[in-house]
GUTOR-713579 format. One record per residue (C-alpha): y, z, x. Coordinates in steps of 0.2 Angstrom, whole numbers, padded with zeros to 4 digits, always signed. Example, Ala and Ser with C-alpha at 12.3 -4.5 7.8 and 13.67 -1.06 7.14 Angstrom:
<kolbas>
-0022+0039+0062
-0005+0036+0068
</kolbas>
This chain:
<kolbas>
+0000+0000+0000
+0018-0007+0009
+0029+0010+0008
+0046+0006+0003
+0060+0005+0017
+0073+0016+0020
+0091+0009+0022
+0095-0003+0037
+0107+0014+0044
+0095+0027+0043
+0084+0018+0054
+0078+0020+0074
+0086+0008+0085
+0080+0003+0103
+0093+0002+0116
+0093-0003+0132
+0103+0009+0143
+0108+0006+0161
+0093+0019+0168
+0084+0020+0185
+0067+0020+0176
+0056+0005+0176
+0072-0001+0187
+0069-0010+0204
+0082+0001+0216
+0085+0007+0233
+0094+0023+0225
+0090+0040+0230
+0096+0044+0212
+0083+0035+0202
+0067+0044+0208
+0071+0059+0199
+0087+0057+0188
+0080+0041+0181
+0082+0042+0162
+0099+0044+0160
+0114+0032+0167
+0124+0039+0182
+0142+0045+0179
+0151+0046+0196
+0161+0063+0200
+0175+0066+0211
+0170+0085+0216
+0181+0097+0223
+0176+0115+0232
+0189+0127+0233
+0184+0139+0244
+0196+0152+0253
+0211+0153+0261
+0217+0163+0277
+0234+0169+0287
+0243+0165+0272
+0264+0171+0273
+0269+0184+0264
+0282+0178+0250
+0287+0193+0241
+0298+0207+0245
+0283+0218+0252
+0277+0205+0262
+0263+0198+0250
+0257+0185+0240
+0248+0181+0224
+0240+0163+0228
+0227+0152+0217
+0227+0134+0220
+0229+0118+0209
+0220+0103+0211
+0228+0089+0206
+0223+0071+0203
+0236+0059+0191
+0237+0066+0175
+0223+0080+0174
+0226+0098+0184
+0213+0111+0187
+0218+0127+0191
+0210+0141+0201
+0213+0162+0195
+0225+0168+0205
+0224+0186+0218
+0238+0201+0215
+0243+0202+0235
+0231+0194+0244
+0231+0184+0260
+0213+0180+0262
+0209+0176+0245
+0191+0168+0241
+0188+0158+0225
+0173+0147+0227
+0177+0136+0212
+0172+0119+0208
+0182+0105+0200
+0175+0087+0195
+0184+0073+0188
+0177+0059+0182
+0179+0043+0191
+0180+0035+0173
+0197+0042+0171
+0203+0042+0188
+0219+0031+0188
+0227+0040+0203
+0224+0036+0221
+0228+0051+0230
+0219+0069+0229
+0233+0082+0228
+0229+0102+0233
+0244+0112+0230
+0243+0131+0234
+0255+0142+0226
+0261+0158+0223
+0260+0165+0207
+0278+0174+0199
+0283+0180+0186
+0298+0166+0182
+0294+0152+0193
+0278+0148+0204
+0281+0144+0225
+0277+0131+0232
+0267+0138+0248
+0258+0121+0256
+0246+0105+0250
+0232+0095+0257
+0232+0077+0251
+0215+0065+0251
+0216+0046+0252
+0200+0042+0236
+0194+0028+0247
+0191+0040+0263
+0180+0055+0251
+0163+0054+0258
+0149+0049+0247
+0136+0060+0243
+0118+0059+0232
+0105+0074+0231
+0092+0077+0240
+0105+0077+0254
+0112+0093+0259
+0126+0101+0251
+0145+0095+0262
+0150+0109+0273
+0168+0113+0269
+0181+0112+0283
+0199+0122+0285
+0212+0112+0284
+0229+0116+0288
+0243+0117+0274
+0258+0104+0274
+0273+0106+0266
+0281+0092+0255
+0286+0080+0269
+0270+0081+0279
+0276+0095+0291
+0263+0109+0295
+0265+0126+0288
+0257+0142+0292
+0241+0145+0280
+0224+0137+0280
+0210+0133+0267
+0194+0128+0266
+0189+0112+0255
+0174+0102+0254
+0178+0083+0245
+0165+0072+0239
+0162+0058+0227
+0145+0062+0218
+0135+0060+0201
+0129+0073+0188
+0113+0078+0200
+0124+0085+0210
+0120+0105+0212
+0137+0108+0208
+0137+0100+0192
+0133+0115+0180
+0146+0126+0185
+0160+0116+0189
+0178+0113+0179
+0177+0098+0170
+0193+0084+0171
+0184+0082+0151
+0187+0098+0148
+0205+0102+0153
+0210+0106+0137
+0198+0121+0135
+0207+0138+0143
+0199+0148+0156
+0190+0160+0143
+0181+0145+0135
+0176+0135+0151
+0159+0148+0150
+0154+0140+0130
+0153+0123+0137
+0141+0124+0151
+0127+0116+0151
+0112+0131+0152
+0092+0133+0152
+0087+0145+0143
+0069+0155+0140
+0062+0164+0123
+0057+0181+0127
+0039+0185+0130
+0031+0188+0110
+0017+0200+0108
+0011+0207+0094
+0009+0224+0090
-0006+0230+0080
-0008+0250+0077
-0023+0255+0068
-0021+0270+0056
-0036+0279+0055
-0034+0299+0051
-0023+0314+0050
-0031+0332+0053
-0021+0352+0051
-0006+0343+0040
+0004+0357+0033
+0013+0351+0016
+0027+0361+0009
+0020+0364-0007
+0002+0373-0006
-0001+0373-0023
-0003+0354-0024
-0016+0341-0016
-0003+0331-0005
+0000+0311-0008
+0002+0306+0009
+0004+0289+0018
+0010+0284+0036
+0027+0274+0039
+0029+0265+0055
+0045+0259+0061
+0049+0247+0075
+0067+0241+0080
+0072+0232+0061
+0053+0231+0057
+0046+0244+0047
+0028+0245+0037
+0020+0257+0030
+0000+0262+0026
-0007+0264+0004
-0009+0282+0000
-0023+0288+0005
-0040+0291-0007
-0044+0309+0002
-0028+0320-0005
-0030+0335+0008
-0023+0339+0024
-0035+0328+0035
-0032+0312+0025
-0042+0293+0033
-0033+0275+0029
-0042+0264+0043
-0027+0253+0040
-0020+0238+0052
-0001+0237+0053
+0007+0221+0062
+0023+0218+0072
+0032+0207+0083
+0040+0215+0098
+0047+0206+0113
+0048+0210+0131
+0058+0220+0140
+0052+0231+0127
+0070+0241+0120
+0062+0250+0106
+0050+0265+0102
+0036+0265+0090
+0041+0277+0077
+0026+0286+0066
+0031+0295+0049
+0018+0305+0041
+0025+0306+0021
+0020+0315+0006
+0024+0308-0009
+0030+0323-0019
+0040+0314-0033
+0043+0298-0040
+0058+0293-0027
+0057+0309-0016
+0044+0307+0002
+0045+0326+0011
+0040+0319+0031
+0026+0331+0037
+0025+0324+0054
+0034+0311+0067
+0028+0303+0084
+0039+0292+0096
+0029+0280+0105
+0035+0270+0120
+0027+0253+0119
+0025+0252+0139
+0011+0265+0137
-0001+0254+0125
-0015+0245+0131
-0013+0229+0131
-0031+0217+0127
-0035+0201+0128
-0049+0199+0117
-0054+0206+0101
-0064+0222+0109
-0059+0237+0100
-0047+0248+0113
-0051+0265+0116
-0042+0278+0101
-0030+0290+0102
-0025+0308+0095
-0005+0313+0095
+0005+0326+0091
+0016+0328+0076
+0031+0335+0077
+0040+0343+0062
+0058+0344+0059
+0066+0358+0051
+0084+0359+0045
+0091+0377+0050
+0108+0380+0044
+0115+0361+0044
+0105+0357+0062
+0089+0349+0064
+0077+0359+0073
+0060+0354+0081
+0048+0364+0075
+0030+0363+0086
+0021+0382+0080
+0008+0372+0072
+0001+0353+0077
-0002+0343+0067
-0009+0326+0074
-0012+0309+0070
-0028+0298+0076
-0022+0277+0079
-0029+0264+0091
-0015+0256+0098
-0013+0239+0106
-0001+0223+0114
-0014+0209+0106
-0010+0196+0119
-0025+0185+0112
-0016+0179+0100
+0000+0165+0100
+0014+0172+0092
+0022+0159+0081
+0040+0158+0079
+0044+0141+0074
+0037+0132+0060
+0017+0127+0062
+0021+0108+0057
+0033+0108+0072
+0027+0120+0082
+0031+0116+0101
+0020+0129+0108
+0000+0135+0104
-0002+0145+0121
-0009+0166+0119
+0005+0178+0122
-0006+0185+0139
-0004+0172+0154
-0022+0176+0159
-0029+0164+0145
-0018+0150+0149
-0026+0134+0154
-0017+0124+0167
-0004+0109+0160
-0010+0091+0157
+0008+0083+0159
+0026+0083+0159
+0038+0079+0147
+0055+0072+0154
+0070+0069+0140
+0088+0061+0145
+0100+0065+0134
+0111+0048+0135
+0125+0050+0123
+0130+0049+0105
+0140+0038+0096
+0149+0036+0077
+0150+0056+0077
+0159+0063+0060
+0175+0075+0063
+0168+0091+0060
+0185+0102+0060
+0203+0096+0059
+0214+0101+0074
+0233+0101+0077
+0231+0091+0060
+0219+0076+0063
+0200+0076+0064
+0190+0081+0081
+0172+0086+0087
+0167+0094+0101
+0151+0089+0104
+0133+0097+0113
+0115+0097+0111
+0101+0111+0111
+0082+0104+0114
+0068+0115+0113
+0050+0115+0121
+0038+0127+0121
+0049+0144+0127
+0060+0136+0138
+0077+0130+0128
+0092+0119+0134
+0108+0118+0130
+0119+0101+0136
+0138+0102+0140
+0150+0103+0127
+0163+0086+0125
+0177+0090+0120
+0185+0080+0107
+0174+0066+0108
+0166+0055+0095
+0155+0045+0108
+0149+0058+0120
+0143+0053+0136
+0131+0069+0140
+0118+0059+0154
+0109+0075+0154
+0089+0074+0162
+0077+0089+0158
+0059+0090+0160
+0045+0102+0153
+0026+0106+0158
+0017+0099+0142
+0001+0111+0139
-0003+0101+0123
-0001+0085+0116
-0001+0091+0097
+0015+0098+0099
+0033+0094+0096
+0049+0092+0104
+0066+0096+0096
+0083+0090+0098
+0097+0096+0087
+0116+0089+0089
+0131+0103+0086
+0150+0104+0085
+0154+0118+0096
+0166+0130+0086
+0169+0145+0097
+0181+0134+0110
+0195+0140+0102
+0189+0156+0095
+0183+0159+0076
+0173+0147+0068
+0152+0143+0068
+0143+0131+0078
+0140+0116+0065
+0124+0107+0066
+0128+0089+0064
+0110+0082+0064
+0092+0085+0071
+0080+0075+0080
+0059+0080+0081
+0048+0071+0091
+0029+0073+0093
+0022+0071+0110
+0006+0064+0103
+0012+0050+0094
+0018+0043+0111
+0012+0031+0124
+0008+0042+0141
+0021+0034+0155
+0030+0025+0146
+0051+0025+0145
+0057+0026+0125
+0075+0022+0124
+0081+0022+0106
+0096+0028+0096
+0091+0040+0083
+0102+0045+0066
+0108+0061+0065
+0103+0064+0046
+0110+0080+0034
+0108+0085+0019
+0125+0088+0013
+0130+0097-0003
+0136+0090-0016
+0136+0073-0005
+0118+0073-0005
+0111+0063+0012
+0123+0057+0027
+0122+0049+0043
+0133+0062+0056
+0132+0047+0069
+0118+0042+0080
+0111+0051+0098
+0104+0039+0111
+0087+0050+0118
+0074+0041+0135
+0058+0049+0130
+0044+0050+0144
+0027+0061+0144
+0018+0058+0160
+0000+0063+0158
-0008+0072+0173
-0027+0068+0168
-0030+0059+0156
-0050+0065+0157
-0043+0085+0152
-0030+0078+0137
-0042+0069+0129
-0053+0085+0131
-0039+0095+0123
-0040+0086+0107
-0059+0093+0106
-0053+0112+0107
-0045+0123+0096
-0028+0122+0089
-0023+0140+0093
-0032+0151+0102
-0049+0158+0098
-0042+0177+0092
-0033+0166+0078
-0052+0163+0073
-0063+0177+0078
-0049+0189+0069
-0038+0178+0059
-0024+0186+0052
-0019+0182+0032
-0007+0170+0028
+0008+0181+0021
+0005+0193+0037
+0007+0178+0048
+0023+0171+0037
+0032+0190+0038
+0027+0190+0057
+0033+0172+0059
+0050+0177+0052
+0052+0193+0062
+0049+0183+0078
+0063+0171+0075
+0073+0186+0070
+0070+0193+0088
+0071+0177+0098
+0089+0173+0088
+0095+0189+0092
+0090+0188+0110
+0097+0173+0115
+0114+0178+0105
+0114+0189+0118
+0113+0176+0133
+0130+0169+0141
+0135+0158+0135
+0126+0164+0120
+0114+0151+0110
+0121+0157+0094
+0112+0162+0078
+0114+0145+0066
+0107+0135+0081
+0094+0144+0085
+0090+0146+0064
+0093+0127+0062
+0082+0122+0078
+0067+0136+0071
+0067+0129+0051
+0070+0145+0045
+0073+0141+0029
+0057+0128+0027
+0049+0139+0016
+0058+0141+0004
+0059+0130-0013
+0065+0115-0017
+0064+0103-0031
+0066+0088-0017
+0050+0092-0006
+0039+0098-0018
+0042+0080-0027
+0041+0073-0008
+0026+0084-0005
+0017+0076-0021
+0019+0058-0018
+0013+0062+0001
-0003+0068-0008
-0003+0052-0020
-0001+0042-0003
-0016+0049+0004
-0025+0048-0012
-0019+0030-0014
-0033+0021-0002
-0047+0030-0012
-0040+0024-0030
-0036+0006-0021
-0057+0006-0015
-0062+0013-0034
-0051+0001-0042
-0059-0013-0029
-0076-0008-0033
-0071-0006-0051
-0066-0024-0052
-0083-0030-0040
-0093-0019-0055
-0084-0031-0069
-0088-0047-0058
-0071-0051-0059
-0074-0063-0043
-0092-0068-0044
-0093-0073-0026
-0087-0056-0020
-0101-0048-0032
-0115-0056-0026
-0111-0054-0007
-0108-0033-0012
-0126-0036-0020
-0133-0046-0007
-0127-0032+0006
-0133-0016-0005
-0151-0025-0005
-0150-0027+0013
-0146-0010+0015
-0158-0002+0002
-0173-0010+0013
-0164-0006+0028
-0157+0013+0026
-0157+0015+0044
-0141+0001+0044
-0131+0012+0031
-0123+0023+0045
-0123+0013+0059
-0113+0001+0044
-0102+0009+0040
-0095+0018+0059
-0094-0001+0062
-0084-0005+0048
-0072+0006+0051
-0070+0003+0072
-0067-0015+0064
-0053-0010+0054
-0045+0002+0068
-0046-0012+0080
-0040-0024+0067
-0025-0010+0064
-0023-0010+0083
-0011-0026+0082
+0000-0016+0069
+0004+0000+0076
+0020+0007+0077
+0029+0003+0096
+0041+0018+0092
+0040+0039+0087
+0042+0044+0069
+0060+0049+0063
+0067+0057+0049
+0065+0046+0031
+0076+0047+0019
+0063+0038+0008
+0049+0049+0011
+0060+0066+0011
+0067+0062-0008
+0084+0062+0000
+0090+0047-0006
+0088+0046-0026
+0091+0066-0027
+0100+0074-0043
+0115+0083-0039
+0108+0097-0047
+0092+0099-0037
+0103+0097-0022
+0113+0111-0029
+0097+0121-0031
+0091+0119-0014
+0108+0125-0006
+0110+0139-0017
+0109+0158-0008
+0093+0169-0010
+0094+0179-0019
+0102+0166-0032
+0122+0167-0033
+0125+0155-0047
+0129+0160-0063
+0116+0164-0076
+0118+0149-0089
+0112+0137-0073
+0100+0151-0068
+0093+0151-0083
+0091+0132-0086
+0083+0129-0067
+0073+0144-0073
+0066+0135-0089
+0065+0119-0078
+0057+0128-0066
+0043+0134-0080
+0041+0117-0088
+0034+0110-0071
+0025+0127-0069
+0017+0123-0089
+0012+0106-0080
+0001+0112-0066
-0004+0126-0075
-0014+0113-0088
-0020+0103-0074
-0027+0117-0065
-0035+0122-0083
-0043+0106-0083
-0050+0108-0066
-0059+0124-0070
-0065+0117-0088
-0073+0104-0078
-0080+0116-0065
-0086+0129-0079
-0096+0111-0088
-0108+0112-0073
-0109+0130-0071
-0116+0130-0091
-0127+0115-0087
-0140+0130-0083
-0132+0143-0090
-0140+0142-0108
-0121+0146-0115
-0124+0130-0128
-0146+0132-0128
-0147+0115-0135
-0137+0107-0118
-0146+0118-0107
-0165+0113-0115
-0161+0096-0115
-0156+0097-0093
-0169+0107-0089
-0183+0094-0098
-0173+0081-0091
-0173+0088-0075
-0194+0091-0074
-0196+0071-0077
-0183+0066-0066
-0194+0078-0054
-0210+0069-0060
-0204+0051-0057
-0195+0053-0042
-0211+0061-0034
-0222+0044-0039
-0209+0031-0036
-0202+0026-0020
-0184+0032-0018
-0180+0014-0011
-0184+0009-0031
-0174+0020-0038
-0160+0016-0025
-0162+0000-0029
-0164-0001-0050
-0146+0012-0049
-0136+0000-0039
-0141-0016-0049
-0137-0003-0066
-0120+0001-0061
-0116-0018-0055
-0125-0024-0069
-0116-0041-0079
-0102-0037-0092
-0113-0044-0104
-0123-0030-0100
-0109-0018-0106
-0103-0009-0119
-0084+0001-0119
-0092+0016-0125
-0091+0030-0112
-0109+0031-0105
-0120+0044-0113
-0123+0055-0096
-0103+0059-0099
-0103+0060-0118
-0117+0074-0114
-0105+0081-0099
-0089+0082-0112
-0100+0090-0125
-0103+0107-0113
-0096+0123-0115
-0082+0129-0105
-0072+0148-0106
-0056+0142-0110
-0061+0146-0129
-0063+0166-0121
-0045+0163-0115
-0031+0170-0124
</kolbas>
């Protein structure tokens, strides 16, 4: 079945960018930096200075330097009364922009109504050396300050000048001639960065038992459960079934913790002694350093705390340890298992927390992040539309974050990372964001994302392609935010190990030896991207908390009118082959082409004399139509479909739906009609599933003597089809079936057959329903 296509704009483009790879050149460059194009940089190191004079009254001066090339001016911090100072600062200017010929260095001193002139050094731009990694780094030289007619002065500094590209070591922290516009306190948010998830282990604490618990209230049996609390996770045990003081639960609490471990396991051992009032009989602080950590699913060895009880004595808290009570747990890290923190469909990641069970990589995945073009103004500024522009991709744990361009609605980032590849069943994420902390306030605004799945591609081979940034918008519905240009190459190590991957688990073997239940894994899923969000909010520059959300689909779970339509006609896509073959052999039954019926009854003779050819028919059949398919396959990764998604034909209201809070905050007339919506849709699967379990509930009667009549006439029909199918030869009655059910037309009447009219008739327990 053709799929329809999505519009001409939504869809992938292949570009051919100027890159080193696949490229025949002598650069140094192109063996490693070769999937993005080179952008030459004039660098400038602004080391320290020395014997500078004093221009002040006492003697002293407060020097920082400028660095000057035509129109652009980066500026150094300046020292309070310093002679020697030392700044180590980079400056780069793009050689795009360059429109002066001279390099200017002025060093000044910095006063409070006008800044003095103290000496420059001036560069010819065709004498600055040349210089491209893996070459060492230019040693800086002193030079001797000049005053404005080329006289020497006293005072020295010490400056390295080269011409270079975006490899250059210097690169990531250098001020940017792009950038000048961003003050000093903003030149830190638009670094480029690598960033790493924190290490994710889960937490299990089995509950077993309490002994000597002293409740308050004697004269009652006490109610008591156990509360445990880590960082903003807290669970707690059921009541337990033996009201004493030596209560059992044998219960498995769960949580995500993430290493350095900041937080204490907190145990509360409550008795419920009213309907909203727990008296706390007991508490134990835990530090998570001290538990065992395991690696398999062998039971750790148990452990008996203390309780401590906390009085309140005239307004303080006292800790009150006459008596202990004490609390039985086995306690453990699980590092067997793979903390998820992304989404499964997209996960990037499948490896055990423990680095013991990791298996050794099978590739590398390298990504250039070209450039972007046709971007959308995401903000209004000094009162016309700008973007400032950077990209976060995400593999495994390690995280990147590309420069920020400022104002710019065709960035130029030519940006190369690379990542060890573990899996091929995994995915790689690029998202697209405005950067909105530049000039203090707002959010970082996502403009578009990107996901690619490393399986779907060619091992060794360069993609270059220019994907669209597609978001769903409210109340727009779905927009194109521009388009990112991406080079794409997994390099596979051994080929002999990837292909013996595919034959392993998906996850690792504690996920199957002690699977944990789907709403245990989708809370734990959400307190891990909790913790990894918070964590790198915490970097600097900080990967703030809407990317990270945005780049993790936090929000893919919950409901929207849109995917589950999309989800539905993805399942009548894959049902789609199977009606197409019954409709086939539907028509081949009604010999609606006579030469087609008689070759399919010419084969099923064959194969009824021959049964041994039935598998080995029918494995051939299908390598046929692989190789066959082989001619068609797609020469480029998947993207996002507007088609498939239901984005393109979606009712405002739906839309409206899906970008409403949780809980809801719309009023209650449109809660109350999504509501009834929501019910008839509801009322419709409800009578489908009905149907399903009538049909399932006919065979379970069949033998079940609920209708005797139905049940006498199986059971005879049963002990003669036994009979006859012992004294005929199966080939027979294979034979007499297949030419019955592609008997002629002639041969058939339109009244359902009389082994359905018999099914139809059974009992089902829908008339016990109410």
């Amino acid at each position: 079945m053709q799929k329809p296509q999505q519009p001409i704009e939504f869809a992938l483009k292949e570009t051919s960018p100027k890159i080193g790879a696949g490229a025949v050149t002598s650069d140094k460059l192109s063996c490693t930096y070769d999937l993005v194009e080179q952008m030459q940089y004039l660098y400038v190191r602004v080391v320290k200075a020395k014997d500078l004079p004093g221009k002040d009254i006492t003697g002293t001066c407060d020097p920082y330097v400028e660095v000057k090339l035509g129109n652009y001016k980066g500026v150094t911090k300046h020292f309070e009364k310093k002679s020697n100072p030392e700044w180590n600062q980079v400056f780069a200017f793009s050689k795009e922009r360059i429109q002066a010929s001279v390099l200017e260095v002025v060093l000044k001193d910095h006063d409070v109504v006008l800044d003095d002139f103290m000496g420059r050094i001036m560069f010819e731009l065709n004498d600055i050396p040349k210089r491209v990694p893996p070459d060492s780094p230019l040693a800086p030289q002193w030079y001797r300050l000049e005053d404005r007619k080329g006289d020497k002065v006293k005072g020295e500094l010490m400056l390295a000048v080269w011409m270079g590209t975006q490899a250059d070591e210097a690169f990531p922290d250098a001020w940017h001639s792009d950038a000048a516009t961003v003050g000093p306190e903003g030149v830190a948010l638009i670094r480029s960065k690598v960033y790493l998830s924190p290490k994710l282990w889960y937490v299990r604490v089995n509950v077993i038992e309490a002994q000597d618990l002293v409740p308050s209230d004697k004269t009652r049996y006490p109610e008591v459960f156990v509360k445990v609390i880590l960082g903003n996770q807290a669970l707690r045990t059921r009541t337990s079934q033996i009201k004493g003081i030596n209560p059992m639960w044998n219960e498995d609490l769960l949580f995500v913790v993430a290493e350095p471990f900041e937080e204490h396991l907190i145990l509360t051992v409550e008795d419920r002694v009213g309907s909203n009032k727990d008296e706390i009989l007991g508490k134990c602080m835990i530090p998570l350093h001290n538990i065992q950590r395991r690696l398999d699913h062998k039971p750790v060895n148990t452990r008996w705390f203390n309780l401590e009880k906390h009085m309140i004595v005239e307004g303080e808290q006292k800790k009150e340890t006459k008596f202990a009570s004490r609390i039985h747990l086995r306690l453990c890290l699980d590092g067997g298992y793979h903390v998820l923190d992304e989404s499964t469909h997209y996960s990037s990641d499948l490896r055990p927390t423990a680095k013991q069970l990791w298996k050794s990589s099978i590739g590398i995945l390298e990504l250039g992040v070209i450039s972007a073009h046709g971007l959308t103004p995401m903000k209004t500024k000094d009162g016309r539309g700008t973007t400032d522009a950077f990209c976060v991709a995400k593999y495994g744990q390690k995280w990147v974050r590309t420069r920020t361009i400022v104002d710019s609605f065709n960035p130029k980032w030519n940006e190369q990372y690379i990542w060890e590849v573990f899996d091929p069943c995994t995915v790689l994420t690029i998202g697209v964001f405005d950067n909105g902390h530049i000039h203090g306030g707002g959010k970082d605004s996502r403009i578009g994302k990107v996901r690619i799945r490393l399986s779907t591609l060619e091992t060794d081979r360069v993609y270059t392609h220019s994907y669209p940034l597609l978001v769903l918008h409210h109340p727009s519905g779905v927009k194109k935010m521009g388009e990112i240009q991406l080079a794409v190459r997994f390099s596979c190590s051994s080929l002999i190990n990837m292909l013996h991957i595919y034959s392993h688990p998906l996850l690792p073997k504690m996920h199957y030896i002690h699977p944990l239940s789907v709403i245990q894994l989708d809370s734990l899923r959400h307190q891990a991207m909790q913790i990894v969000s918070m964590r790198l909010n915490r970097a600097e520059p900080p990967l703030r908390k809407e990317v990270v959300e945005y780049m993790l689909d936090v929000d893919s779970h919950m409901w929207s009118m849109r995917r589950s339509k999309a989800n539905f006609f993805r399942i009548m896509g894959v049902l789609s082959g199977l009606i197409a073959v019954g409709k086939w052999f539907d028509s081949i039954c009604h010999w609606k082409n006579p030469l087609t019926t008689v070759l399919i009854h010419i084969l099923f003779i064959i194969l009824v004399l021959y049964p041994e050819l039935i598998l080995p028919t029918i494995f051939l059949y299908l390598f046929l139509i692989g190789i066959w398919n082989y001619r068609w396959r797609a020469r480029h990764p998947p993207h996002m479909d507007t088609r498939l998604s239901h984005a393109d034909v979606l009712h405002p209201d739906e839309l409206d739906e899906e970008f409403d809070t949780f809980p809801t905050s719309k009023p209650a007339d449109t809660v109350r009609m999504r509501y009834d919506r929501l019910r008839s849709i509801a009322g419709r699967v409800q009578t489908v599933v009905g149907d399903m379990a009538t049909q399932g509930e006919r065979f379970q009667s069949l033998l079940s003597w609920r209708d005797p009549r139905a049940t006498t006439l199986f059971v005879t029909f049963c002990f003669i089809a036994a009979i006859v199918l012992y004294v005929t030869p199966f080939q027979v009655i294979a034979l007499l079936t297949g030419l019955y059910v592609l008997r002629h037309p002639r041969f058939r009447h339109k009244l359902p057959s009389v082994p359905l009219n018999f099914f139809r008739r059974l009992p089902a327990r829908s008339d016990s329903m109410l």
